[in-house]
N, C-alpha and C positions, 0 to 999 in steps of 0.2 A: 360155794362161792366161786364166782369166775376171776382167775386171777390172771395179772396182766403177766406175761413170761419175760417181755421185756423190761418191766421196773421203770418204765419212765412216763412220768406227772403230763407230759405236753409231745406234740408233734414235733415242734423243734427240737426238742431234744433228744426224738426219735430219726431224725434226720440227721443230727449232728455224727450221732452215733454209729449211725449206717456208713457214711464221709469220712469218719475217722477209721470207721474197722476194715471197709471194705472199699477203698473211694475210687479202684478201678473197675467195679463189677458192674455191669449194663445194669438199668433199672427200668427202665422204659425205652420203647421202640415204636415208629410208628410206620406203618404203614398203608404210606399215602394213598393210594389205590385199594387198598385193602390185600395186596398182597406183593408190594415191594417195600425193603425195607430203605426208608429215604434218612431217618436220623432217630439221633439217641441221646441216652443221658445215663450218664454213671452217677452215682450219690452226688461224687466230691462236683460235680460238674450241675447238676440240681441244687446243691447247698448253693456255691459260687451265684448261680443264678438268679436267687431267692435273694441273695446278701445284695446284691445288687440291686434289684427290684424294692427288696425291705427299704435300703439306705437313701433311695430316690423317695418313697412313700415319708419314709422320717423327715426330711425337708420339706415336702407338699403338705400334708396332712395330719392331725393331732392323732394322739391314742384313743381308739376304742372307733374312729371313722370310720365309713363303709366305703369301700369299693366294688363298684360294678367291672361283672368279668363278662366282656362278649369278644367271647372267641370261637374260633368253631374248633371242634375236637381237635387235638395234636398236642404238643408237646410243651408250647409256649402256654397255654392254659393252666398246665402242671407249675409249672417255673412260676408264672404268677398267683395262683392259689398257694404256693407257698412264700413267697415274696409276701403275700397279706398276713400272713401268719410268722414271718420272721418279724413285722415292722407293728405284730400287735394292732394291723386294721383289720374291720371284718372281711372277709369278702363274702361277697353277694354274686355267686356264681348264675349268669342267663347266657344270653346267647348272640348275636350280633344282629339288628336291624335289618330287619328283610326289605329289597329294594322294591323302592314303590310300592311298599303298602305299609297300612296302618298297622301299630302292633299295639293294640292297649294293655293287653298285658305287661309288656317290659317297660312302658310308661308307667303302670302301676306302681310294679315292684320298684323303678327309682324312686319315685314319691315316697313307697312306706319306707323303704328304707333308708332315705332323706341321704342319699350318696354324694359325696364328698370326691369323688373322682371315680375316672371311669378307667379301666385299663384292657389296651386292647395289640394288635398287630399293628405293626406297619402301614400295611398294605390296608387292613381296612379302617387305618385313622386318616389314611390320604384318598379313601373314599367316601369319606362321612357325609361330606353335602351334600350325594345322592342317594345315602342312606337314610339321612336324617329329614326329608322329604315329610316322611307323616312319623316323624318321631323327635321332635321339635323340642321338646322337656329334654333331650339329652344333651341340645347342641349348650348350651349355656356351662354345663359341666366342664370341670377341668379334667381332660384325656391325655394319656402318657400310655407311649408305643412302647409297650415292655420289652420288645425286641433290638431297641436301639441304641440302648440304653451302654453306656462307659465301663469299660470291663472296670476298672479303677473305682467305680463307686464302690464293691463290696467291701475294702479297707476301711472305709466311712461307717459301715454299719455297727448298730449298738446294739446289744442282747438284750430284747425287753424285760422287763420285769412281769413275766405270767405266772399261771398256775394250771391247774387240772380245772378251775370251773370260768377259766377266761375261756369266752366265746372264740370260737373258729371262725364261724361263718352261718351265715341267715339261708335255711333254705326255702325257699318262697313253695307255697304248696299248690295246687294246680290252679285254684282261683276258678274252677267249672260251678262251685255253685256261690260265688259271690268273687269279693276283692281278695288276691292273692294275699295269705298270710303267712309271714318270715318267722320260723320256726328255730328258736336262737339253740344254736349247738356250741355246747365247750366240747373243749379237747378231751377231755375226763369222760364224757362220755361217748366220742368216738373209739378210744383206748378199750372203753370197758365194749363196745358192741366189737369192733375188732377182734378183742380177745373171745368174747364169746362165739361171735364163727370161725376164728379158729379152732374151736373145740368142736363144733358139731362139723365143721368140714375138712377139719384134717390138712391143710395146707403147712408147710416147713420151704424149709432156704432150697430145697429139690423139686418144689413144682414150678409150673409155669404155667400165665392167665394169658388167654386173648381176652381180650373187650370188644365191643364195638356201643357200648351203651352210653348216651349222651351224657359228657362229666358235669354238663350243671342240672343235672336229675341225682338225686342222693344215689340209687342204684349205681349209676355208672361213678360216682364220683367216689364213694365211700367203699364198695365192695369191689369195684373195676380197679379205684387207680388206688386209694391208702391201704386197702387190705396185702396188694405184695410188698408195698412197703412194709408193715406192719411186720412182715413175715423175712422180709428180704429175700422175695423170689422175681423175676425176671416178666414183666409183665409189657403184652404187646399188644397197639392200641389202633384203630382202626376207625374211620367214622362211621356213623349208624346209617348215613348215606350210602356207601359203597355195598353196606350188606344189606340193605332194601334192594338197590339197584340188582342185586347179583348174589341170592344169598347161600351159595356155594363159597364163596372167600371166608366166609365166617367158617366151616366145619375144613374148608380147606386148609384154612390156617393153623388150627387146631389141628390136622393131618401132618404136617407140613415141618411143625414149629413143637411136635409131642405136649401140644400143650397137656396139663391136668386140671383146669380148674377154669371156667366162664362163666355167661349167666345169661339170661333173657328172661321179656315177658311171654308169655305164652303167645301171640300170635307167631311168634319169630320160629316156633317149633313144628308150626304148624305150616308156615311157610317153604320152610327150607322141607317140607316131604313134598309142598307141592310143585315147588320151582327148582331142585334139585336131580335133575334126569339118571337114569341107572346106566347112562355109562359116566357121568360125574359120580355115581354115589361108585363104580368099580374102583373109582381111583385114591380113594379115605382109606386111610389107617387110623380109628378113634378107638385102639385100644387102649391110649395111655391115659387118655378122657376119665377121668376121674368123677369128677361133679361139674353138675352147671343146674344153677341155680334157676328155677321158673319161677319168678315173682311180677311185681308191680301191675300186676293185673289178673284178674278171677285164671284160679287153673283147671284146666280141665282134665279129667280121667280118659277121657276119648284124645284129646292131644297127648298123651302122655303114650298109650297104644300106638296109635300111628306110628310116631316117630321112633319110640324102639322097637317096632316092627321092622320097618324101613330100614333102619341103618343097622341092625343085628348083622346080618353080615359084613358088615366093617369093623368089628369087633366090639362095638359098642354095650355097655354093661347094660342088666337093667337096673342096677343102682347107679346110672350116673345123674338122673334128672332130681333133685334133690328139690321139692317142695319146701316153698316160705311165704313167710307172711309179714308183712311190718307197714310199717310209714313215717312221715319223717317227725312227727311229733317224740316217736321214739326211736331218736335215730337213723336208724334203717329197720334192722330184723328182730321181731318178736320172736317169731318159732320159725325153725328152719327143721327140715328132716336129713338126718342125720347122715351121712354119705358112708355107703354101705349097707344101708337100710331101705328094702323092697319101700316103695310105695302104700299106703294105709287109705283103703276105701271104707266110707262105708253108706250104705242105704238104708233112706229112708222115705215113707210116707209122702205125695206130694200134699195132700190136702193137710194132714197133721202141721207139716211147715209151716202153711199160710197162716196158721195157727200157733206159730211159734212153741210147737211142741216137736219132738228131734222122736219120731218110734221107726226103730228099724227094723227093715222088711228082709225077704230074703231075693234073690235075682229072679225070680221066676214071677214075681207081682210087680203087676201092673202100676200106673201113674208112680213111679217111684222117683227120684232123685237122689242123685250119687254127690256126695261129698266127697272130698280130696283131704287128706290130713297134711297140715303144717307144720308137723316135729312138731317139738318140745319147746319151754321157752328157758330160757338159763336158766341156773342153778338157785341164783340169787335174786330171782324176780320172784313175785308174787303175783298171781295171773287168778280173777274171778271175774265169775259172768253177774251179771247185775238186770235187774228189772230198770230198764231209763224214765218208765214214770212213777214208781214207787223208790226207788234207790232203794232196794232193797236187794238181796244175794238172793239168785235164783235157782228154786230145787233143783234136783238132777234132771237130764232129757226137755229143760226146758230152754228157748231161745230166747239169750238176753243182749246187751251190750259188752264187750271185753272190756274189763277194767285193769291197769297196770301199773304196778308198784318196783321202779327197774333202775339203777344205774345208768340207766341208758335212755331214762325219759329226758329230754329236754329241757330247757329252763324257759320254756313261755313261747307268748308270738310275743314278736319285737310291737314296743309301744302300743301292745293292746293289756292292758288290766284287767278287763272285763271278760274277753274271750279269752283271758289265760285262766281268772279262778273258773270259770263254768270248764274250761278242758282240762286244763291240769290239777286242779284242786277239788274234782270227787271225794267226797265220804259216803260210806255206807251210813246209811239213816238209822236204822236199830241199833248201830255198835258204834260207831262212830268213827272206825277203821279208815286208816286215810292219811297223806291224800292220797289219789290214784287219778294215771290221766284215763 
């Protein structure tokens, strides 16, 4: 059973808590450039901010409304993702309006998620009529500059009335093979995936995370920015721009800053061997480097080589690249592998696959294909492979569907019925074992 270490039902009152024990400790920093440090936020100075943001949202907006977050990565993003969740609205974390061009996607996602306001910067509420050019469904919305806002409103604010299965926040999912769908997360089960990577990766009140991964992608939002919260470790934020641009700032900072603990998808690892030159890589120290997590896209065994190739001489473990797997239906992480634990290959058959049969070879044959292992899944989940046009559990060595029975599955898409019982409401056909998304 994965248990929570902290004992508390809801985010807020994981914040409260933090504010009240610790409310001078840094919690987040960001830096602007990706390697100056411009501004911060202690708990008690996060709480303040959110009570503020909640106490504006309690006069605009009813309970259980959505709001749209387009910000670009930093710090006021954090302060209002939790403003939504002091004042019991959802947020709907995306991104801001690209100028002059069409974005049908974040027209989408207002639509399904039928948003009730939209909350953003300053700077880019006093730019919107050249924003909103081909993004026209937004201007009609009521918008509130979260940064403007009256220090004096947070005495205004009211402690809502939640729970552990009151929704957080809708995370819309890529929408690459249809109309993006808002995948409703409660607090209850960020708390239980939270707790759960803290167990396979070992983070306490003594490490410390860089990010740079986008906070309206579950990856960078849930593992980047609630996970040091979660933990009460000192987390330093960066945008995913700065580390394309230049992606030495990311392993820099991690040098820099002793971080222990980040994360990326696999091209990002593949990147920094190729744009990273050997007298930048002379000047890393990543031996405090702990884990970083390669997710949110296929990983590979040959990016994994490279890169602890390459930066071995910087003290870099070979247990720090920590393989997962998940998505946001179930929260974030299904299986993660476990930090401190070598990497788990294994080979097999290329033609057996196409065949959805798994026989393993040994290195010296031919047409083979190498699998990557993704840890373990919690303790308290239930993980089988399924036949998708018998519903049936599939023998051993054979390739099915992952079906999952988890604390940490999700409660639906927002306002679909339909594509909630076909994903989340599986039963096994011979047993009747279920549901499983």
């Amino acid at each position: 059973m994965i248990k929570n270490p902290i004992q508390q039902n809801t985010l807020i009152e994981l914040l409260l808590q933090r504010s009240q024990n610790q409310p001078d400790k840094r919690a987040y920093t960001f830096l602007a450039d990706g390697e100056t440090e411009t501004a911060s936020l202690t708990y008690a100075v996060l709480d303040q901010q959110a009570r503020i943001i909640a106490a504006k949202l309690q006069s605009m907006v009813g309970i259980g409304e959505r709001a749209l977050l387009l910000y670009p990565s930093g710090l006021s993003y954090i302060a209002a993702f939790f403003g939504c969740l002091y004042a019991n609205v959802i947020a709907v974390p995306a991104y801001p309006p690209r100028r002059n061009r069409s974005d049908q996607r974040l027209a989408a996602i207002a639509a399904d998620a039928q948003a009730a306001v939209i909350l953003t910067t300053t700077d880019i509420f006093s730019k919107k009529a050249q924003r909103l050019t081909y993004a026209s469904e937004l201007e009609n919305l009521q918008w509130l500059a979260t940064d403007s806002l009256a220090v004096e409103l947070a005495d205004s604010w009211q402690m809502p009335k939640i729970d552990s299965d009151t929704l957080a926040f809708l995370q819309y999912t890529s929408g690459s093979t249809g109309t993006p769908k808002g995948v409703m997360v409660s607090h209850g089960n960020l708390l239980h995936n939270c707790a759960y990577m803290t167990s396979i990766w070992h983070s306490n009140a003594e490490s410390v995370m860089v990010t740079w991964l986008p906070i309206f992608h579950d990856m960078g939002l849930i593992f980047g920015i609630l996970q040091p919260l979660y933990q009460g470790f000192p987390c330093y934020v960066m945008s995913s721009t700065a580390f394309v641009q230049r992606p030495f700032r990311w392993l820099q900072a991690i040098s820099r800053l002793k971080a222990t603990h980040s994360g990326a998808p696999n091209f990002a690892y593949d990147l920094c061997v190729n744009k990273i030159t050997e007298e930048q890589r002379a000047t890393l120290d990543l031996s405090r480097w702990e884990m970083s997590v390669n997710g949110a896209e296929p990983v590979r065994a040959q990016t994994f080589r490279k890169f602890s190739e390459y930066f071995k001489r910087c003290g870099l473990k070979l247990t720090t690249l920590c393989h997962g797997y998940g998505l946001a239906e179930a929260t974030l992480v299904i299986g993660g592998a476990k930090k401190l634990d070598l990497p788990t290959y294994y080979q097999i058959q290329s033609e057996a696959l196409e065949q959805n049969c798994a026989v393993a070879v040994t290195e010296n044959q031919s047409n083979t294909h190498t699998l990557v292992g993704c840890g373990h899944p919690a303790d308290d989940a239930e993980v089988i492979i399924v036949n998708p046009n018998t519903l049936t559990r599939c023998p051993p060595n054979y390739v099915g569907e992952i079906w999952l029975k988890s604390p940490s599955v999700a409660h639906g898409y927002w306002q679909r019925p339909v594509e909630t019982a076909e994903t989340f409401q599986a039963y096994v056909a011979e047993t009747g074992e279920g549901p499983f998304l």
